[in-house]
DOFI-898269 format. One record per residue (C-alpha): residue in three letters; x, y, z. Coordinates in steps of 0.02 Angstrom, whole numbers, padded with zeros to 5 digits. Layout:
+-----+--------+--------+--------+
| res |      u |      v |      w |
+-----+--------+--------+--------+
| ALA |      X |      Y |      Z |
...
+-----+--------+--------+--------+
END
This chain:
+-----+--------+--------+--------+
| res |      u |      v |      w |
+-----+--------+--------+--------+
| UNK |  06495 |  01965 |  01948 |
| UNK |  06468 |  01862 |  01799 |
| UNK |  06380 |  01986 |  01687 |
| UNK |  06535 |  02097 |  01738 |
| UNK |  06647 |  01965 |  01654 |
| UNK |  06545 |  01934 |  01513 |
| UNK |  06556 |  02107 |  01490 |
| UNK |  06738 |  02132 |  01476 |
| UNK |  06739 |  02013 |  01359 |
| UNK |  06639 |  02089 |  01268 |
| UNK |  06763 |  02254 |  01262 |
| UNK |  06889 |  02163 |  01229 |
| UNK |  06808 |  02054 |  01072 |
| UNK |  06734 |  02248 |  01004 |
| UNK |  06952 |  02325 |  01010 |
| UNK |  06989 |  02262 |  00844 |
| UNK |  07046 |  02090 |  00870 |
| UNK |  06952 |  01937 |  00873 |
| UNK |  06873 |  01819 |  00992 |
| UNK |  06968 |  01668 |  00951 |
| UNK |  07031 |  01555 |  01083 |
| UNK |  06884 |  01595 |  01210 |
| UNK |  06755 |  01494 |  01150 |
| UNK |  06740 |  01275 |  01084 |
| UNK |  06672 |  01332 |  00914 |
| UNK |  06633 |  01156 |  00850 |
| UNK |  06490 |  01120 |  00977 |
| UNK |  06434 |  01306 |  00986 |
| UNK |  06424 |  01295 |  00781 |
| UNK |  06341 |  01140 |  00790 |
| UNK |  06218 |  01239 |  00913 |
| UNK |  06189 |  01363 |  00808 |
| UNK |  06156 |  01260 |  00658 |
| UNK |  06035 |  01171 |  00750 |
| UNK |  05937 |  01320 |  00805 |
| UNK |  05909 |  01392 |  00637 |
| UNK |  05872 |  01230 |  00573 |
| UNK |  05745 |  01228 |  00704 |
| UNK |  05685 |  01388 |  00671 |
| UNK |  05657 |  01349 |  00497 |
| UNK |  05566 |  01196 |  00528 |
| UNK |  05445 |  01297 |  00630 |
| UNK |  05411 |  01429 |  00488 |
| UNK |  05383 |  01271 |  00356 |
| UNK |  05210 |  01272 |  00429 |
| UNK |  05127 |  01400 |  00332 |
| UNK |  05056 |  01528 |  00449 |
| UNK |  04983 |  01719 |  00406 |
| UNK |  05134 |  01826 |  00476 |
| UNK |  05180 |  02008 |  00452 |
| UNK |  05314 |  02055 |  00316 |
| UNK |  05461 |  02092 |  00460 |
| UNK |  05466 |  01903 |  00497 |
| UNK |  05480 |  01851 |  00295 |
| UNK |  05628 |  01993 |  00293 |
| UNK |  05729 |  01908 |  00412 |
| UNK |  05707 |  01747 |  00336 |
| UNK |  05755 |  01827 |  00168 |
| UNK |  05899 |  01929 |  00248 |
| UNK |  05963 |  01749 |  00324 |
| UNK |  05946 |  01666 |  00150 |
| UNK |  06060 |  01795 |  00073 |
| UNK |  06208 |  01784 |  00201 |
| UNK |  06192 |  01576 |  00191 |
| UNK |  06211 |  01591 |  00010 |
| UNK |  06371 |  01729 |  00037 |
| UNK |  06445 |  01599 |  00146 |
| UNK |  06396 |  01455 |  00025 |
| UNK |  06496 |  01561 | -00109 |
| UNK |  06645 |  01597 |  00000 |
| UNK |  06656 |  01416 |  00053 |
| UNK |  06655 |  01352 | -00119 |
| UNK |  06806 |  01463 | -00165 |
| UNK |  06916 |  01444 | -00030 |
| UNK |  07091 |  01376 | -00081 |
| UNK |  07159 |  01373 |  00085 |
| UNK |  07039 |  01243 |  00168 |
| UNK |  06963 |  01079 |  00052 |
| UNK |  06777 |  01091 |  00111 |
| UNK |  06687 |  00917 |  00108 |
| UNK |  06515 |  00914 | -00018 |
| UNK |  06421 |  00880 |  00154 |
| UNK |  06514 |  01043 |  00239 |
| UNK |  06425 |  01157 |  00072 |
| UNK |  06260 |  01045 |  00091 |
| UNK |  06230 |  01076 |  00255 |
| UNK |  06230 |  01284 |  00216 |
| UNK |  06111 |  01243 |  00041 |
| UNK |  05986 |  01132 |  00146 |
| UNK |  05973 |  01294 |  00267 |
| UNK |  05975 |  01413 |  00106 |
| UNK |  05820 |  01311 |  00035 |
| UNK |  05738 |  01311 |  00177 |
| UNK |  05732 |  01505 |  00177 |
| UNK |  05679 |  01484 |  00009 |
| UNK |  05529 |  01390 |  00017 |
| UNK |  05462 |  01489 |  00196 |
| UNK |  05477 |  01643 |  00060 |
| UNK |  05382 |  01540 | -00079 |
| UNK |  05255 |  01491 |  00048 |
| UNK |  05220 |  01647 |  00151 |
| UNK |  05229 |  01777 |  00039 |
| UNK |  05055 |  01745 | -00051 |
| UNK |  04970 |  01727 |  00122 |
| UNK |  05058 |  01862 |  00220 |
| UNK |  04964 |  01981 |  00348 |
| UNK |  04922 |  02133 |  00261 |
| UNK |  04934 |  02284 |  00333 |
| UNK |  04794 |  02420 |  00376 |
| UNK |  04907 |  02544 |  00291 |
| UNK |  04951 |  02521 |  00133 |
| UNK |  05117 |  02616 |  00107 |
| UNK |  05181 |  02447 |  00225 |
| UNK |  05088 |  02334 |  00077 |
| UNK |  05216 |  02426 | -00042 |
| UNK |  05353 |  02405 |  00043 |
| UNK |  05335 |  02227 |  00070 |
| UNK |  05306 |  02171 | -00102 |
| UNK |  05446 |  02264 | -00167 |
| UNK |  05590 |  02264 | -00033 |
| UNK |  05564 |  02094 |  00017 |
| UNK |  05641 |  01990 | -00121 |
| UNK |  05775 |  01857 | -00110 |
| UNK |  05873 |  01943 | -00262 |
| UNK |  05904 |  02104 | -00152 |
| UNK |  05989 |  02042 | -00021 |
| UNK |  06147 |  01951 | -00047 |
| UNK |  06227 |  02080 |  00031 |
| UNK |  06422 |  02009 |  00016 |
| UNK |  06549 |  02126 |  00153 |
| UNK |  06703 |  02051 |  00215 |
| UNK |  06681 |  02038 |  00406 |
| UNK |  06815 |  02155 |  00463 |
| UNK |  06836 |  02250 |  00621 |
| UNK |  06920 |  02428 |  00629 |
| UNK |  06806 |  02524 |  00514 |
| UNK |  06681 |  02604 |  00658 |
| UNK |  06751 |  02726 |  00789 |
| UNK |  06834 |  02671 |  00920 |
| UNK |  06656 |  02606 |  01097 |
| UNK |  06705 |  02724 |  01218 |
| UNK |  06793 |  02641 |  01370 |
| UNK |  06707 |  02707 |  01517 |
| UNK |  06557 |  02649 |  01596 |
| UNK |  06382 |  02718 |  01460 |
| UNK |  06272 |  02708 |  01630 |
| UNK |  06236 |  02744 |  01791 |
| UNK |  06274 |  02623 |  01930 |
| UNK |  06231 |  02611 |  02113 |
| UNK |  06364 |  02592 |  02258 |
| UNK |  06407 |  02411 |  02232 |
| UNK |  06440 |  02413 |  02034 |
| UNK |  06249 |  02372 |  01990 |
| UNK |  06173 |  02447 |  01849 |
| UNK |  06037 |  02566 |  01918 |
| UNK |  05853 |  02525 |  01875 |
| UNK |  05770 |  02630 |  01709 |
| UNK |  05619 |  02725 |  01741 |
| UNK |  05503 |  02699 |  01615 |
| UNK |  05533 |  02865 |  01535 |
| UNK |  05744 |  02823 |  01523 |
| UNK |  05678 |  02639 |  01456 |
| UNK |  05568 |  02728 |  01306 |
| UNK |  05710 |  02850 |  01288 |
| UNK |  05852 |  02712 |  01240 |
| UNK |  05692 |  02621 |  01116 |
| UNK |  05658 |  02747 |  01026 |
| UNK |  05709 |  02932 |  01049 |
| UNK |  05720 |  03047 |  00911 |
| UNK |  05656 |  03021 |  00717 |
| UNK |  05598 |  02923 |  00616 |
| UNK |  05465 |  02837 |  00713 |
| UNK |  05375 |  02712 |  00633 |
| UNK |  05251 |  02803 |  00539 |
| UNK |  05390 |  02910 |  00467 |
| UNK |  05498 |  02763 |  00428 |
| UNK |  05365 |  02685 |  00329 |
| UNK |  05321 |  02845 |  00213 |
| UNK |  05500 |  02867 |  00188 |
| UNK |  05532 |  02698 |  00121 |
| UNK |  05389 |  02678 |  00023 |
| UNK |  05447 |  02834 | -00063 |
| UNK |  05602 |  02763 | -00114 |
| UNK |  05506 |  02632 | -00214 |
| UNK |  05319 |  02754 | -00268 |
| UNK |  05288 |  02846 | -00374 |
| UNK |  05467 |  02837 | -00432 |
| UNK |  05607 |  02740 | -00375 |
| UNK |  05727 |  02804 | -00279 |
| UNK |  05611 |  02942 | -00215 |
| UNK |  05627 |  03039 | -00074 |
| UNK |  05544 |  03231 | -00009 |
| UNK |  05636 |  03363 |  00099 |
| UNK |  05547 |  03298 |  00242 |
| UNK |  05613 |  03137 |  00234 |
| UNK |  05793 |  03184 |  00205 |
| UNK |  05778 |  03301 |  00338 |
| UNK |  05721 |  03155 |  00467 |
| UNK |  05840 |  03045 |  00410 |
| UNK |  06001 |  03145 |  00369 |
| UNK |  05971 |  03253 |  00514 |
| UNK |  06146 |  03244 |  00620 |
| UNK |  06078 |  03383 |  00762 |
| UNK |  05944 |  03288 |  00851 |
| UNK |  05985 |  03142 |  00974 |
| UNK |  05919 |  02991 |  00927 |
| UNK |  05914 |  02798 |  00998 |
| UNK |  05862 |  02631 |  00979 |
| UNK |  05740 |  02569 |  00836 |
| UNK |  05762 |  02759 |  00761 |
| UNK |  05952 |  02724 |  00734 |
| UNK |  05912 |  02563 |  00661 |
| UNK |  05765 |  02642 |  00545 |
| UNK |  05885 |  02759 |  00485 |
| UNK |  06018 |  02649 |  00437 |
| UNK |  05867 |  02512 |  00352 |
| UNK |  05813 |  02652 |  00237 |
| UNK |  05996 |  02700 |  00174 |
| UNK |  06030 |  02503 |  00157 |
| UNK |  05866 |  02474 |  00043 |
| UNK |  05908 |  02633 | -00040 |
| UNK |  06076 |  02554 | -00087 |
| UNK |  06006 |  02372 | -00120 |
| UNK |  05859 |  02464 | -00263 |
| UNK |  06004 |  02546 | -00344 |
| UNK |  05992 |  02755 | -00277 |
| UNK |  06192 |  02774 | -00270 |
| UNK |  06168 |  02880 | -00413 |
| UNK |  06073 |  02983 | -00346 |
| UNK |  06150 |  03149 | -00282 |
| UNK |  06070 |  03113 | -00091 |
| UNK |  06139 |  02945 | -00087 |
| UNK |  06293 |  02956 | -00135 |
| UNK |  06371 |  02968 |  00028 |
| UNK |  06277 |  02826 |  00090 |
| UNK |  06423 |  02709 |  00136 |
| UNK |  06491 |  02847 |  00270 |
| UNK |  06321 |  02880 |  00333 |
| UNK |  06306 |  02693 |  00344 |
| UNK |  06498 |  02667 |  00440 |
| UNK |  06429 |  02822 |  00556 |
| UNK |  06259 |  02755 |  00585 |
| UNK |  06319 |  02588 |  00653 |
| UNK |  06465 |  02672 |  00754 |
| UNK |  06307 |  02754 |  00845 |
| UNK |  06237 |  02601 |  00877 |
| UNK |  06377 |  02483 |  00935 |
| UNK |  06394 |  02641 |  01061 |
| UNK |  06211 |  02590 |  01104 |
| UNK |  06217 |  02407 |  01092 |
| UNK |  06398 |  02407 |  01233 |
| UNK |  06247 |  02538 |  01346 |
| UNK |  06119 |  02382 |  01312 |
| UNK |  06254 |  02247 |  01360 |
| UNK |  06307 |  02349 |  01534 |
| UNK |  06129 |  02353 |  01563 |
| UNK |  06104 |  02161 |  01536 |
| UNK |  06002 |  02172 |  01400 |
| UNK |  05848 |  02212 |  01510 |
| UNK |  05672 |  02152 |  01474 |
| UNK |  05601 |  02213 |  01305 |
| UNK |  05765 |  02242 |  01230 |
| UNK |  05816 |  02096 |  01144 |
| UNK |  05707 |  02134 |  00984 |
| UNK |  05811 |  02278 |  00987 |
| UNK |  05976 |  02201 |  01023 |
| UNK |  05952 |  02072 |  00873 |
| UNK |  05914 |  02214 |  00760 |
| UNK |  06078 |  02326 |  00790 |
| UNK |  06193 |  02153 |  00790 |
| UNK |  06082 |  02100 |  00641 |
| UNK |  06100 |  02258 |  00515 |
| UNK |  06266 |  02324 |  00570 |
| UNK |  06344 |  02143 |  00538 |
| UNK |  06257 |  02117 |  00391 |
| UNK |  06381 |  02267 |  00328 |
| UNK |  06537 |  02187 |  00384 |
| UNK |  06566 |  02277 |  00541 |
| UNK |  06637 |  02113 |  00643 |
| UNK |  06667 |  02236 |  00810 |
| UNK |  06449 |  02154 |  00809 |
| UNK |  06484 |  01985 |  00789 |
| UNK |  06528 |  01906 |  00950 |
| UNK |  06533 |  01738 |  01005 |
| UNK |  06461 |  01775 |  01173 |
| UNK |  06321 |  01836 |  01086 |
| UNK |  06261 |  01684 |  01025 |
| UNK |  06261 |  01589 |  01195 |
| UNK |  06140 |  01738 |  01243 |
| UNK |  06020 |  01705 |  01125 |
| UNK |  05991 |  01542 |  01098 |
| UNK |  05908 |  01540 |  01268 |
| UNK |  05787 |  01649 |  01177 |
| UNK |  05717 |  01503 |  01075 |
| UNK |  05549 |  01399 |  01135 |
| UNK |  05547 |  01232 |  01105 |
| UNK |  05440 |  01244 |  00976 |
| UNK |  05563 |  01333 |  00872 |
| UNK |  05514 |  01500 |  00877 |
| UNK |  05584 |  01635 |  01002 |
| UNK |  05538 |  01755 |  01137 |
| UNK |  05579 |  01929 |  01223 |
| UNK |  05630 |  01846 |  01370 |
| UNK |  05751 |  01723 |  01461 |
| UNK |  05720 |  01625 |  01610 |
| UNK |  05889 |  01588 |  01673 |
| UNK |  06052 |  01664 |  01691 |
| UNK |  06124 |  01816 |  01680 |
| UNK |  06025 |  01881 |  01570 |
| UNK |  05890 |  01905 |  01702 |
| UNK |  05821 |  02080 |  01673 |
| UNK |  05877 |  02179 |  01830 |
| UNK |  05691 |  02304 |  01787 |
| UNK |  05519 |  02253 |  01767 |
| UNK |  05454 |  02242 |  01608 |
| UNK |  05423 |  02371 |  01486 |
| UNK |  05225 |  02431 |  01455 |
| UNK |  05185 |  02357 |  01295 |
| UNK |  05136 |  02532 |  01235 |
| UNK |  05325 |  02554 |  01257 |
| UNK |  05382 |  02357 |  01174 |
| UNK |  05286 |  02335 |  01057 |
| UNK |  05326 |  02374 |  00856 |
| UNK |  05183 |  02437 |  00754 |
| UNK |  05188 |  02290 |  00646 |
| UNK |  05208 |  02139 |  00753 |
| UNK |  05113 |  01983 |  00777 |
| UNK |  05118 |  01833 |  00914 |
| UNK |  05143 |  01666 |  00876 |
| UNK |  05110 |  01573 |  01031 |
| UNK |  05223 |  01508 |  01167 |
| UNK |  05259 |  01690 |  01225 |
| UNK |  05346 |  01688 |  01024 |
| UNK |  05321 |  01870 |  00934 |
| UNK |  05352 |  01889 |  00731 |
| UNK |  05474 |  02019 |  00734 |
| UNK |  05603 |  01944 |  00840 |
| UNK |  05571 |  01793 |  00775 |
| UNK |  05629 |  01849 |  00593 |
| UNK |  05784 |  01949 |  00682 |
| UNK |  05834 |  01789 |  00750 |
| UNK |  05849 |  01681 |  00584 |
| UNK |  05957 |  01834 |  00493 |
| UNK |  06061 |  01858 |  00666 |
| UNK |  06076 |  01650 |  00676 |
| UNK |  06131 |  01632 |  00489 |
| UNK |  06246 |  01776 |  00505 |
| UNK |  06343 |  01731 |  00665 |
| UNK |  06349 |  01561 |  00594 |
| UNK |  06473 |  01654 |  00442 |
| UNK |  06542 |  01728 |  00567 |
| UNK |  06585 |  01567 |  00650 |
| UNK |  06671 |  01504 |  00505 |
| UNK |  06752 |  01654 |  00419 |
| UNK |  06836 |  01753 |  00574 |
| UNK |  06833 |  01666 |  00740 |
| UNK |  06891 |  01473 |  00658 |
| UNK |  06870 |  01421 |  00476 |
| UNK |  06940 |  01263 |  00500 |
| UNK |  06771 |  01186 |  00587 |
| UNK |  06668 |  01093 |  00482 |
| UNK |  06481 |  01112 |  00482 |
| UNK |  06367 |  00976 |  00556 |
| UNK |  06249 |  00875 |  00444 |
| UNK |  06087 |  00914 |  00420 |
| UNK |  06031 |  00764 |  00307 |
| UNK |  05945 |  00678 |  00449 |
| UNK |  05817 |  00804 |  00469 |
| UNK |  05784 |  00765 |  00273 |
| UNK |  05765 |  00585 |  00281 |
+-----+--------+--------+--------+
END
């Protein structure tokens, strides 16, 4: 019963209003604060990891510094010097894990990933500054996505239906990766009729990390500048319409429980679609699933012991899990996830502040500097 509550909560935070008055935000922001500091402080330690993880730390260094900004020119609420502090000592944090991993990053066996990397993965390209609004994405349909057995409980995925909602549909990885590198060599802003026909292509059905593929290469198309080009010039609709899809998915994900192997996948579609602005992602509740997620040595996991989060199916074959550039880091810890969780962190802590209750000031973080 208590996933079925979280649940409507859920609903009801996703129908264009917000989720103020449900949650204590001071101790869950202090929470939050804490775990991205913590996360941070893990990643100081220089360590060989694949370009994915450095993105999210890059993608969570541009949303501190939008917040940062926004807090400095509020009118409405005097901010205290330690309030703005606490948000730069994050910020520099992000900073200096980019300073330090980028020279010693895995490389890749394919070298179209090398490309990418080295030229999507800067700090400057990613201050992506939305207003978090809800009411811009159509309207989660309000019946029941999935199946369910006589007593209300979600019916178990085969492993076909489990690799269906992953990835179903184009690009896969190996498409993704041409397409984007094409965008930045030979030329910039490249593309090929091949490309735009995987990932324009409104006739096929598509899922999981091939929604969130296809939305990643319209949002670096944007951040290196292609608006002008005659393909890309509808890319704010196509963006609006890609992330309606996947709030669709991400409510099927939630009635599901967020089964094993999905959470990757559930960071990514909160991560990229609130990035844009699209606040029907940002949900309180969301951050008292996650933080679960995080070991104790700072990093975090596919998995939760506890809770209702339990996955209700085994889990997934790692054949079926497991992204083509991933890494572990120990303590059950993978690289991917653990980069989704410092952009999803620093975002819901904006989120936090600017629509759910600006008035809380942030906790100090000087005591971790001394």
């Amino acid at each position: 019963m208590v996933w079925k509550i979280q649940l409507l909560l859920f609903l009801a935070a996703t129908a264009n209003t917000t989720a103020e008055g449900r949650h204590d935000y001071p101790p869950q922001l202090m929470h939050t604060v804490n775990s991205l500091n913590k996360l941070l402080d893990y990643m100081l330690e220089p360590r060989s990891v694949i370009g994915d993880m450095i993105f999210g730390v890059v993608l969570a260094r541009g949303q501190l510094a939008v917040l940062r900004r926004h807090l400095a020119q509020r009118q409405d609420v005097k901010m205290e010097p330690e309030d703005l502090s606490a948000i730069s000592i994050l910020e520099n944090k992000c900073e200096e894990i980019y300073r330090k991993y980028m020279p010693i990053r895995l490389r890749a066996i394919k070298e179209n990933y090398d490309i990418i990397v080295d030229n999507v993965v800067r700090e400057e390209l990613w201050d992506v500054d939305y207003p978090l609004t809800f009411g811009k994405l159509r309207k989660v349909p309000r019946r029941s996505l999935i199946k369910r057995g006589p007593h209300g409980e979600p019916q178990k995925l085969t492993s076909k239906q489990r690799l269906a909602l992953l990835l179903s549909g184009r690009p896969n990885e190996t498409e993704s990766d041409s397409c984007i590198s094409l965008l930045i060599h030979p030329q910039l802003c490249g593309t090929s009729p091949s490309c735009w026909n995987i990932m324009a292509n409104k006739d096929e059905e598509i899922h999981g990390y091939s929604l969130t593929h296809r939305l990643l290469y319209l949002q670096i198309a944007r951040q290196l500048g292609c608006g002008g080009r005659v393909e890309f010039a509808d890319s704010e609709a196509a963006i609006r319409s890609l992330c309606s899809d996947i709030l669709v998915e991400l409510k099927r994900i939630v009635e599901l429980q967020v089964p094993a192997g999905f959470w990757d996948l559930f960071l990514e579609e909160v991560s990229l679609c609130g990035m844009e602005g699209f606040a029907e992602f940002l949900n309180p509740l969301f951050i008292d699933w996650i933080l679960p997620l995080q070991t104790p040595a700072g990093c975090f996991a596919d998995r939760v012991q506890d809770g209702w989060l339990d996955a209700p199916i085994e889990p997934p074959a790692l054949s079926i899990r497991r992204k083509r550039e991933d890494g572990d880091l120990g303590d059950g810890c993978t690289m991917h996830i653990t980069g989704m969780a410092a952009i999803f962190l620093a975002l819901n802590i904006r989120a936090t502040i600017e629509i759910w209750n600006p008035d809380v000031p942030l906790p100090s973080l000087y005591r971790e500097q001394d």
